[in-house]
Legacy VTK file of the C-alpha trace (Angstrom):
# vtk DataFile Version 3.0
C-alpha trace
ASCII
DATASET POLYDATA
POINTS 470 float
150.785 139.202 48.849
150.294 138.584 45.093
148.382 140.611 43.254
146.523 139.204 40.059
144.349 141.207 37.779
142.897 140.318 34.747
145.390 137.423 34.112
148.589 139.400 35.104
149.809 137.817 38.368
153.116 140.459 39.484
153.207 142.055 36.273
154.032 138.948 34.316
151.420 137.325 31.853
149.733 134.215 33.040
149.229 131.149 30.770
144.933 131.827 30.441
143.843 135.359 29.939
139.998 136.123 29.666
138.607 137.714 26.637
136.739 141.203 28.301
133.721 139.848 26.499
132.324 137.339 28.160
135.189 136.319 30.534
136.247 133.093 28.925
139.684 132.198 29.174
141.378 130.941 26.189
144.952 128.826 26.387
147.537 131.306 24.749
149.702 128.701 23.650
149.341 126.300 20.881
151.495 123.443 22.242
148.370 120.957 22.011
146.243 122.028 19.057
145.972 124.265 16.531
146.136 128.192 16.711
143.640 130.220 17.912
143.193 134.071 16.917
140.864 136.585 17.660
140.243 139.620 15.780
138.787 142.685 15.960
138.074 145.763 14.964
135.906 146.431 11.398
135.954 142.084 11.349
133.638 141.889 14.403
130.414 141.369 14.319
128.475 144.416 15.291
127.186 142.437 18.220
130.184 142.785 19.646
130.900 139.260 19.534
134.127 137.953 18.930
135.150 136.348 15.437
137.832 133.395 16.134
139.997 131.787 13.354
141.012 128.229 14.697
143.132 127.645 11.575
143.162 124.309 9.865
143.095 120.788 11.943
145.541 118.317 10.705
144.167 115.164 10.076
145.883 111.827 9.814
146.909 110.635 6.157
148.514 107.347 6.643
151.920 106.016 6.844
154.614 107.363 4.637
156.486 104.993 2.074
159.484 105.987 4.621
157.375 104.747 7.535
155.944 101.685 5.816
159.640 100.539 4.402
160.589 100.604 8.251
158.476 97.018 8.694
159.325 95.897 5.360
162.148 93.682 6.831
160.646 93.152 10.050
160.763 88.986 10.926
157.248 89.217 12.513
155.645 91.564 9.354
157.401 88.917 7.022
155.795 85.940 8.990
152.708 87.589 9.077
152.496 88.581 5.291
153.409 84.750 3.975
150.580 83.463 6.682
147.852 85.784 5.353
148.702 85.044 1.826
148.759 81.236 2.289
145.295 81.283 3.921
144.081 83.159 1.484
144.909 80.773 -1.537
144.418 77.920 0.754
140.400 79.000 1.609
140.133 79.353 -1.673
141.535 76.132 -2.902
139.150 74.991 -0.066
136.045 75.867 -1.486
136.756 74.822 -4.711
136.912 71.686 -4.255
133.914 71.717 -1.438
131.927 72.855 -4.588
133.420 70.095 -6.559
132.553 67.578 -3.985
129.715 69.066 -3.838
128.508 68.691 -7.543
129.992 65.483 -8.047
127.809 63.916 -4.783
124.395 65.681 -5.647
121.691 63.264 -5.956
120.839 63.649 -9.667
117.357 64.449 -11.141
116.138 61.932 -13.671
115.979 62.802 -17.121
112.773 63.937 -17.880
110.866 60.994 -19.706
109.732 61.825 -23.429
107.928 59.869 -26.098
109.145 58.679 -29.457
107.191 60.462 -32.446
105.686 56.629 -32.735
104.031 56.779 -29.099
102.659 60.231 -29.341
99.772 61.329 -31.344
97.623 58.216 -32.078
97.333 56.427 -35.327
94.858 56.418 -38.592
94.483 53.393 -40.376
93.808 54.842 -44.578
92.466 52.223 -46.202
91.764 53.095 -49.889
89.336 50.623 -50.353
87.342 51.574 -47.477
87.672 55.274 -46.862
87.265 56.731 -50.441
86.484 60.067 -51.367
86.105 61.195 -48.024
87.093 64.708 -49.627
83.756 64.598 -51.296
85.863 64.987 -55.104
84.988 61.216 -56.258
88.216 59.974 -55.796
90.606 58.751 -53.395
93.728 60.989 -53.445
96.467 62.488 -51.324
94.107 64.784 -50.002
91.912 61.918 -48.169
95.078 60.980 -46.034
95.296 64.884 -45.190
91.541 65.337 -44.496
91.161 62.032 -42.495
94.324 62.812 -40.550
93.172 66.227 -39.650
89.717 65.831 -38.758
91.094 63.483 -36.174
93.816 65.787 -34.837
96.140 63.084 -35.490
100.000 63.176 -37.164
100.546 59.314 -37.918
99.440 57.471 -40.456
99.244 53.615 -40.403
99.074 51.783 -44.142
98.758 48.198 -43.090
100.524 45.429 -45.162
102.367 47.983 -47.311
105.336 46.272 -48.062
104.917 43.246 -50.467
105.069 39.774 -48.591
106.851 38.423 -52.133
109.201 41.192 -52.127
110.254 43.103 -49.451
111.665 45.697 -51.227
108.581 46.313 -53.306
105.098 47.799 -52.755
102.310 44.907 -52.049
100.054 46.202 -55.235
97.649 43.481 -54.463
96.350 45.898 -51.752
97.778 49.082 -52.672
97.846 51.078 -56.571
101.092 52.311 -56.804
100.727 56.096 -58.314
98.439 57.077 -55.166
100.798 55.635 -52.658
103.526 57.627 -54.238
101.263 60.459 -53.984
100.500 60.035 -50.175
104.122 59.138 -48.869
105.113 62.442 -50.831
101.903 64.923 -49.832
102.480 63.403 -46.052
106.564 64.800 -46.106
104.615 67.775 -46.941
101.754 67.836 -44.509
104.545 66.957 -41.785
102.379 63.229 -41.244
104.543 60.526 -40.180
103.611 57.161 -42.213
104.038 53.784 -40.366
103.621 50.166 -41.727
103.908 46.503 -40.878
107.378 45.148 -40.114
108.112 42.366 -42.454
106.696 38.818 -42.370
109.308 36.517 -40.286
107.377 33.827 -41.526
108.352 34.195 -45.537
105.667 33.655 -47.760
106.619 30.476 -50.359
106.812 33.221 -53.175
109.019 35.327 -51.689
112.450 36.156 -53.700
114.214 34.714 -50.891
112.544 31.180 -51.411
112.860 31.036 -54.789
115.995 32.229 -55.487
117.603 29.645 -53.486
120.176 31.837 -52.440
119.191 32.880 -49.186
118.880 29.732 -47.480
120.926 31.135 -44.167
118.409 33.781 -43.724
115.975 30.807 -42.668
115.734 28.549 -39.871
116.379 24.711 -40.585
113.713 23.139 -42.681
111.284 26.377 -42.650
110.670 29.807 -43.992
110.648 31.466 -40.488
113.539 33.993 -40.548
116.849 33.316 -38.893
117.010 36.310 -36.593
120.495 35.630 -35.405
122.121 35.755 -38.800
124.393 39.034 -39.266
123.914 39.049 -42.809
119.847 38.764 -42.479
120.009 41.899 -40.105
122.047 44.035 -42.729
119.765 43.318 -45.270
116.731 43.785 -43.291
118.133 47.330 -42.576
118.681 47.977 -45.668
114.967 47.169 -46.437
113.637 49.351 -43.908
116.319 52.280 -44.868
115.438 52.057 -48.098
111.422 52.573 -46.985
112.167 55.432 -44.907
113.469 57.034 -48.335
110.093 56.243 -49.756
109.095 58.530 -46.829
107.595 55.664 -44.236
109.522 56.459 -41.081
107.683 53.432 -39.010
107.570 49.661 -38.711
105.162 47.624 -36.177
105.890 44.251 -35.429
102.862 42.314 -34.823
104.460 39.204 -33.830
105.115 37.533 -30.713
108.538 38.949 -29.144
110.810 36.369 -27.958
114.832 36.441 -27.337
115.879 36.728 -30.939
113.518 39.287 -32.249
113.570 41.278 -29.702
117.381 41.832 -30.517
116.769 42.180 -34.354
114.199 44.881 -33.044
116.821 46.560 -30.727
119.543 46.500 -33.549
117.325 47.829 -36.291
115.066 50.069 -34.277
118.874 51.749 -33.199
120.385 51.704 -36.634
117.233 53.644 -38.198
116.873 55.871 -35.270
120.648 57.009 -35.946
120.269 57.181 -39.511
117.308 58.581 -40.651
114.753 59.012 -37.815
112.812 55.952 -38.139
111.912 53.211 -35.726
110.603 49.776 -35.048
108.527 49.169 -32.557
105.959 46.053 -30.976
104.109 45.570 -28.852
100.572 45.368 -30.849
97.350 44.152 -29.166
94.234 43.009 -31.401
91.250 45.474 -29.495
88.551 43.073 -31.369
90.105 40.293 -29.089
89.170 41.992 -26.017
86.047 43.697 -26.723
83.888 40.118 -27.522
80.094 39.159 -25.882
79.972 39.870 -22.387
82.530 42.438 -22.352
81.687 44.715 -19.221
84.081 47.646 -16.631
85.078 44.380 -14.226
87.358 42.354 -17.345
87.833 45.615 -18.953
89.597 47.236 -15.979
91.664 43.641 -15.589
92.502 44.189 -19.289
94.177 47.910 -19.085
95.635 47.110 -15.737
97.597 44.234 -17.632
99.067 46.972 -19.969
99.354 49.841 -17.199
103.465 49.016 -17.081
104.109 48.458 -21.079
103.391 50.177 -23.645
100.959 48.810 -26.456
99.809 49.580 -29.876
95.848 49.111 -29.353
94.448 48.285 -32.949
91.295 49.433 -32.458
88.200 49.394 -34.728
85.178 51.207 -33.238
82.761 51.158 -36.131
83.094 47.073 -35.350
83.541 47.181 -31.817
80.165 49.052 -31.971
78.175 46.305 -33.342
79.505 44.385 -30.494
79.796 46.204 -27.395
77.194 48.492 -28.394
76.938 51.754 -26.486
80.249 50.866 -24.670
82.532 51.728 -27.130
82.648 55.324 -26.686
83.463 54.938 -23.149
86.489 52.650 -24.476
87.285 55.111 -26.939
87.894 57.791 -23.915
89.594 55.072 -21.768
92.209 54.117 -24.759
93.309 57.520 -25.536
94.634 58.005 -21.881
96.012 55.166 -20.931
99.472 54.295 -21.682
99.710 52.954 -24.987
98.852 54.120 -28.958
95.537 53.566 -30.217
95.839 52.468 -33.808
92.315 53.562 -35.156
90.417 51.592 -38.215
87.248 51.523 -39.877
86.907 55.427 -40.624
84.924 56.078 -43.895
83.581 59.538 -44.479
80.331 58.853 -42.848
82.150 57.401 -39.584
84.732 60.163 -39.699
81.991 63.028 -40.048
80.228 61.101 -37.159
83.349 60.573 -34.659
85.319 63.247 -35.668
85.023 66.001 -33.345
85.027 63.780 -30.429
88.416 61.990 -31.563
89.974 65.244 -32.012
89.495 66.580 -28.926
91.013 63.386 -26.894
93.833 63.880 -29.729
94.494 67.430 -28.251
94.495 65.871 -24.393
97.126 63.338 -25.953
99.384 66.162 -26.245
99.708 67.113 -22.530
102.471 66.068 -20.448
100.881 64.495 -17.452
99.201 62.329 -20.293
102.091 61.040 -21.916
104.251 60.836 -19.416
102.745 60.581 -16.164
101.789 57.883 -13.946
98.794 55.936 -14.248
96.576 55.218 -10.620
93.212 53.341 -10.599
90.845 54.242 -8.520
89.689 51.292 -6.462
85.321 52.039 -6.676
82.504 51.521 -5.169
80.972 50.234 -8.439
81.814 47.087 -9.981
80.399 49.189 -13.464
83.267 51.891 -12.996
86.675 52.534 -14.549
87.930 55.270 -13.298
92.461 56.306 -13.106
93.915 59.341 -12.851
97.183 61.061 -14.750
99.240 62.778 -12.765
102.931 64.740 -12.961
104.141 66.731 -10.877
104.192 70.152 -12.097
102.093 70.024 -14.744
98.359 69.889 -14.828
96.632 66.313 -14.300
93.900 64.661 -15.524
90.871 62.808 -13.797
89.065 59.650 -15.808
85.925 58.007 -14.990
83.402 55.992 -16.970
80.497 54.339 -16.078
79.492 51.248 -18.106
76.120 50.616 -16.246
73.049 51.586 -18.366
70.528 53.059 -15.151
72.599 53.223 -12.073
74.853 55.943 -11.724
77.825 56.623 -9.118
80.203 58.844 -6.990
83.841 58.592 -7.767
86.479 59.324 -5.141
90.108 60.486 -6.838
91.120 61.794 -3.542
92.572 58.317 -2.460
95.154 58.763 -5.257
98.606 60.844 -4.229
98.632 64.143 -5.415
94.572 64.608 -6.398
93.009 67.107 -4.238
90.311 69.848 -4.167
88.254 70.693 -7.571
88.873 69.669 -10.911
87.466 71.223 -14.417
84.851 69.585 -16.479
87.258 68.854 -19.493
85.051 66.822 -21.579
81.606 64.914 -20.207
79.069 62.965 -21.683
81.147 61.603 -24.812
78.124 60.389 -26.232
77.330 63.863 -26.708
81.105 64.801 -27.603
81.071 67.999 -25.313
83.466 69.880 -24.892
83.811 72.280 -21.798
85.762 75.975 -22.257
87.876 76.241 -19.419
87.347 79.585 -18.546
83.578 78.762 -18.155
83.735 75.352 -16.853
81.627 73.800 -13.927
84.386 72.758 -10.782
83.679 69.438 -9.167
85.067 68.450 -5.692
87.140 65.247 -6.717
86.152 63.149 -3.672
83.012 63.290 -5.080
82.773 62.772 -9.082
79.078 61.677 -9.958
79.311 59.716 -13.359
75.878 58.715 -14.668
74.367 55.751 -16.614
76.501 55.066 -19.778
78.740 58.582 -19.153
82.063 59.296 -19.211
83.921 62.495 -17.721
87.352 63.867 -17.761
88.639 66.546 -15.607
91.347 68.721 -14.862
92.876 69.486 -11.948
96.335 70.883 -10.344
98.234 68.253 -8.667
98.748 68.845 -5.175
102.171 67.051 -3.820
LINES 1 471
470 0 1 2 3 4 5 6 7 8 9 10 11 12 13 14 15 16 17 18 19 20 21 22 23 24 25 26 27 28 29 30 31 32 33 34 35 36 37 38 39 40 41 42 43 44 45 46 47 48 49 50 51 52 53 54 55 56 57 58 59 60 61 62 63 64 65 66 67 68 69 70 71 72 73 74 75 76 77 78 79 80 81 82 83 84 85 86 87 88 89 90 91 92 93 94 95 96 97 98 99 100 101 102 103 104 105 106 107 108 109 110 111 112 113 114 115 116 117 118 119 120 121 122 123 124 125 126 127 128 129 130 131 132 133 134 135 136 137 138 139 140 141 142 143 144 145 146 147 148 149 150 151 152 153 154 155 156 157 158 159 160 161 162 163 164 165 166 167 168 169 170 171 172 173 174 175 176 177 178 179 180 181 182 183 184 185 186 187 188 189 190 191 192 193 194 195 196 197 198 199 200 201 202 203 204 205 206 207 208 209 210 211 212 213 214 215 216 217 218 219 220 221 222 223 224 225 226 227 228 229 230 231 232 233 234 235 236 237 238 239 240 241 242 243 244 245 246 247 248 249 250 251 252 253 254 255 256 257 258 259 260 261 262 263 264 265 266 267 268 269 270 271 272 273 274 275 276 277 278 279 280 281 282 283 284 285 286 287 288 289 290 291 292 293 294 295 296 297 298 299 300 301 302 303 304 305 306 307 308 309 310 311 312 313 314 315 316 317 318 319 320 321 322 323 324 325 326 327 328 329 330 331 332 333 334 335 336 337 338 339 340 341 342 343 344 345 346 347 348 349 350 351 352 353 354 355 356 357 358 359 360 361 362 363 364 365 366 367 368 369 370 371 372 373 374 375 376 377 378 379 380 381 382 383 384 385 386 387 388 389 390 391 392 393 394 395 396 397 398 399 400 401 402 403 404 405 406 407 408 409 410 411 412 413 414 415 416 417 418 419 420 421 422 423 424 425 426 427 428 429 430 431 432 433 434 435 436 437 438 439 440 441 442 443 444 445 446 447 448 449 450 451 452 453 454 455 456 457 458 459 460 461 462 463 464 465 466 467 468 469
């Protein structure tokens, strides 16, 4: 029978012995890890337990350059190395051209829409003869042009009939003294006012150099002193004119006449050679106010009359000291109406009385001129209860839009709905109401109005503002 004691089986060692400690048996060998000593003596803890050194454990490091150059040759590593590298380039080439493709077949965004300088800020008419001294000083000066321009928060200027009808190329002094004219053009370069005029006469006063020089007879149509259009040399000279003007420091021409096929070329070609040049432009489109604002004018024919012009854009000559003796209390509600449609009002009749008088109401529409939604946006009638009501809405998305209503009825007041138009919901700001009164509303302290249900009262007008909601 075998005897085994304390790991020795016949006197021979066994492969586990067990430590007298605790009894666990430890492998003796190190065949399958790393070594394991125990120690003793002064090293043990006085506990009597025992302190074991297991050495360091290897850990793996990689492949060697000697074990890596071993698959450098292999077929199947080869293969695999040309495959991974051609995918590679090939994803990449991939997605650069799926981004290509990509940018290329984007629906585009349309340019945003701006104004030219003419279009923007609404026009002054200075007439020397009628709004002198309006700086209180005696005189009519440079300074007039600045004050009128000013106290109607305005940047253009219009001088109407500046250019002689005898000479083109010469300053009409039966209207206009020459020294203050040179004095305005050059105070407005300074004030940073744009100055607009009349385009010339097509049909050429007898007097004119042209006439009477008899040199010129191609620039005129057979038998008459209506321009030839269509004549090269006529167009050259004509820009020549207007270039020479623009020097002078008037940087806008207004053709009141008729457009047809031929003039609305010449208009095209010279409206494109000054624009290139030296920032001018010629524009049309003028429409006589004191046409449209005659006995029995009333919100029905008036409405017919903007919605005419909602799709064009007009220069509305517009008098309202005259249009007041005609329309009577209307014309401030017309006033409002004209400064937010699309189009330029072209304002006349403004001495220093009427300036004093309108001035603080003309200035604020002037500053809602200025916002996007008004120059640019689109313009949506409100179809009314009322036949007394004109009432539209500009709106861009965006930007903030603006709600118009004015009642032309003098006792009977009514509720506007703007809700019907896309994009108006919820409340809007009192902007400016009453313009009879010319008030103005701070924003931060302005009343809100549901816009489903705008009152407008007898012989009121009201503009609000509201966030578009799309």
């Amino acid at each position: 029978m075998t005897e085994e004691k304390n790991g020795v089986k016949n006197g021979e060692a066994t492969t586990e012995m067990a430590p007298q400690e605790d009894g666990t048996k430890v492998p003796l060998t190190n065949d399958a890890g790393p070594e394991v000593k125990f120690t003793s003596g002064a090293d043990n803890p006085p506990n009597g337990e025992a302190k074991i050194d297991v050495g360091v454990v290897p850990t793996f490091s990689g492949l060697s350059k000697e074990d890596l150059m071993k698959y450098n040759d292999d077929p199947f590593w080869i293969r695999l190395r040309w495959f991974l590298f051609i995918l590679f380039w090939a994803g990449w080439v991939a997605m650069l051209v799926a981004a290509i493709v990509i940018i290329v077949q984007a629906p585009r965004c349309a340019p945003k829409e701006t104004l030219l300088w003419v279009q923007e800020s609404a026009m002054v008419n200075y007439d020397p003869s009628e709004a002198a001294d309006i700086d209180g000083n005696g005189e009519t000066t440079a300074a007039d042009v600045r004050e009128l321009a000013n106290g109607l928060g305005v940047t253009t200027v219009y001088l109407e009939k500046l250019i002689s009808p005898l000479n083109f190329n010469e300053l009409n002094v039966n209207r206009y003294n020459k020294k203050e004219i040179m004095d305005i053009l050059e105070q407005a370069k300074k004030d940073g006012l744009h100055i607009v005029t009349d385009f010339v006469d097509i049909d050429v006063d007898p007097g004119n150099v042209w006439v009477t020089d008899g040199n010129h007879s191609d620039y005129f149509e057979p038998s008459s002193n209506r321009l030839n259009l269509t004549n090269p040399s006529l167009l050259e000279d004509l820009k020549e004119i207007l270039r020479s003007w623009v020097g002078k420091g008037v940087q806008g021409f207004i053709i009141s006449d008729p457009m047809n096929t031929e003039l609305e070329k010449a208009k095209a070609f010279l409206d494109e050679a000054l624009k290139e040049e030296v920032d001018g432009a010629v524009v049309s489109g003028v429409t006589d106010m004191q046409k449209e604002l005659v006995s029995g004018f009333n919100a029905a024919s008036y409405r017919q009359f903007l919605d005419e012009h909602v799709h064009d854009w007009s220069y509305f000559k517009y008098n309202p000291k005259v249009a007041e003796g005609i329309i009577n209390e209307l014309v401030d509600l017309v006033t409002m109406t004209l400064f937010l449609v699309r189009g330029t009002p072209v304002l006349d009749g403004f001495d220093s009385s009427y300036l004093e008088k309108e001035k603080h109401t003309i200035h604020q529409l002037s500053l809602l001129r200025q916002k996007e939604s008004v120059q640019v946006g689109s313009m949506v009638f409100v179809n009314t209860t009322s036949d007394n009501v004109v009432a539209f809405a500009r709106v861009l998305k965006g930007t903030p839009g603006y709600a118009v209503a004015v009642n032309m009825h003098d006792t009977n007041g009514t509720v506007v709905d703007f809700t019907s138009i896309e994009g108006v919901k919820g409340k809007g700001e009192v902007h400016i109401s009453s313009i009879q009164n010319a008030t103005e509303v701070d924003g931060a302290n302005s009343e809100k109005q549901d816009l489903n249900s705008i009152y407008v009262g007898p012989l009121e007008g009201i503009i609000l503002q509201f966030v578009p909601s799309f």
